[in-house]
C-alpha positions as CSV (number, residue, x, y, z in Angstrom):
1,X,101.1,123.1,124.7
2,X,102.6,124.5,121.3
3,X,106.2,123.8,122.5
4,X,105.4,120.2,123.4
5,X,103.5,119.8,120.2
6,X,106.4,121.1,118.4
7,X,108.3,118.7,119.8
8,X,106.7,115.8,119.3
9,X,106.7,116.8,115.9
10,X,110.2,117.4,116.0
11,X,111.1,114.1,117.3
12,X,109.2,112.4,115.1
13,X,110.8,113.8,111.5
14,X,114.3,112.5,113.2
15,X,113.0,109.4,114.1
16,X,112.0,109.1,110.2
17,X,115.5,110.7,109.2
18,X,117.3,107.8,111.5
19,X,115.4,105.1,110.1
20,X,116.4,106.3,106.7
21,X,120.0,106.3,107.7
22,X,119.8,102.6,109.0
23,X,118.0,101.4,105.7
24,X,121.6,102.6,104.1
25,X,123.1,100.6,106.8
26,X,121.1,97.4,105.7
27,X,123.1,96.1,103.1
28,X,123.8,92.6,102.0
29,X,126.6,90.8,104.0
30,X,128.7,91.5,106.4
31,X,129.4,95.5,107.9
32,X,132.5,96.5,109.1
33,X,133.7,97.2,112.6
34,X,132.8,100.9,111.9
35,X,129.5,100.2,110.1
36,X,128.2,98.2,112.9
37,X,129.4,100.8,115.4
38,X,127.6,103.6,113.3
39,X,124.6,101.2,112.8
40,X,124.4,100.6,117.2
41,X,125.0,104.4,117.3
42,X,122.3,105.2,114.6
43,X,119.6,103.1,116.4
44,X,121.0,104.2,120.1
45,X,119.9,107.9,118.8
46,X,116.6,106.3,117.4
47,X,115.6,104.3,120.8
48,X,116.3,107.6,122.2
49,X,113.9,110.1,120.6
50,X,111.4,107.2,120.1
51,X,111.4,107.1,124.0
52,X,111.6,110.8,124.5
53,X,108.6,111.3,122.2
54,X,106.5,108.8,124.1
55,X,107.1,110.5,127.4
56,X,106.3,113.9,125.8
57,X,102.9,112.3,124.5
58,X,102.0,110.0,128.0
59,X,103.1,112.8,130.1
60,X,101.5,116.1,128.9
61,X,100.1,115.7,125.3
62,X,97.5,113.0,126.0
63,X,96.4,114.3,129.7
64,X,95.9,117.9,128.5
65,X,93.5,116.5,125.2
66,X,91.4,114.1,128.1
67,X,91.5,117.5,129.8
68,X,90.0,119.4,127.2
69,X,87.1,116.9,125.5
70,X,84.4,117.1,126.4
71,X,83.1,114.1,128.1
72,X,80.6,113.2,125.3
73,X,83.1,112.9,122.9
74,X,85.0,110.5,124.9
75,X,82.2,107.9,124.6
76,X,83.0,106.0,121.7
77,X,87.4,106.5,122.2
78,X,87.4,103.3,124.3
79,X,85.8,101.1,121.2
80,X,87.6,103.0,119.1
81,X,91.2,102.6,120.7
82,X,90.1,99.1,120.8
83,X,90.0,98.5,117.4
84,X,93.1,100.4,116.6
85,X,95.2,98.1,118.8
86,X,93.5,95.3,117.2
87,X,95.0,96.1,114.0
88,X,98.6,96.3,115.5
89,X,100.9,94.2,115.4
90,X,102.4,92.5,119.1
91,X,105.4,93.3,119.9
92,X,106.3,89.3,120.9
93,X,105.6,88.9,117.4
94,X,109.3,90.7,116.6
95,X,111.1,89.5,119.4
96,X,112.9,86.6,117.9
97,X,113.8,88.6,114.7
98,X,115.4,91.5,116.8
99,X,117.0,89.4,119.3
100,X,118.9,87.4,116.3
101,X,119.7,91.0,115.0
102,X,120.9,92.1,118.2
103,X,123.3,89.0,118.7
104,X,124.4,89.6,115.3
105,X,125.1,93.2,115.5
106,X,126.6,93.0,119.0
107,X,129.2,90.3,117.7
């Protein structure tokens, strides 16, 4: 459980390292042939740990916690995740703004 932890944790600081690295990338006008290949390959590696960390967190970290509550506890999680993904933002909310990025980035 410590590994896995550890790893989350581990994926998470370079998901925060490669979003840093793509804020430099975000620059007024136009990016070079190399920039925008650095930039696909910057988020690429982001996608990439993003996902990893999810699996790590559906797959093991989140069934060993429901594992290990005790059932009483777990009464008020539902109302509580509730709220949380209340407060989110939807994902269709994005999806015109990163599809014009994409077609712009991919040109």
């Amino acid at each position: 459980m410590l590994f896995r932890s550890g790893e989350v944790a581990r994926l998470q600081e370079e998901a925060v390292e490669l979003i840093h690295c793509l804020v430099l990338f975000w620059e007024p006008g136009e990016l070079s042939d190399a920039e925008r290949a650095g930039f696909h390959a910057t988020a690429r590696a982001l996608q990439e740990r993003l996902g990893r960390m999810i699996s790590l967190e559906e797959g093991k970290l989140f069934p060993a916690c429901a594992a290990n509550v005790p059932p009483d506890d777990l009464l008020d999680w539902i109302e509580s995740f509730r709220r949380v993904e209340l407060e989110r933002s939807q994902g269709a909310r994005w999806a015109p703004d990163l599809a014009e990025l994409s077609t712009r980035w991919n040109a």
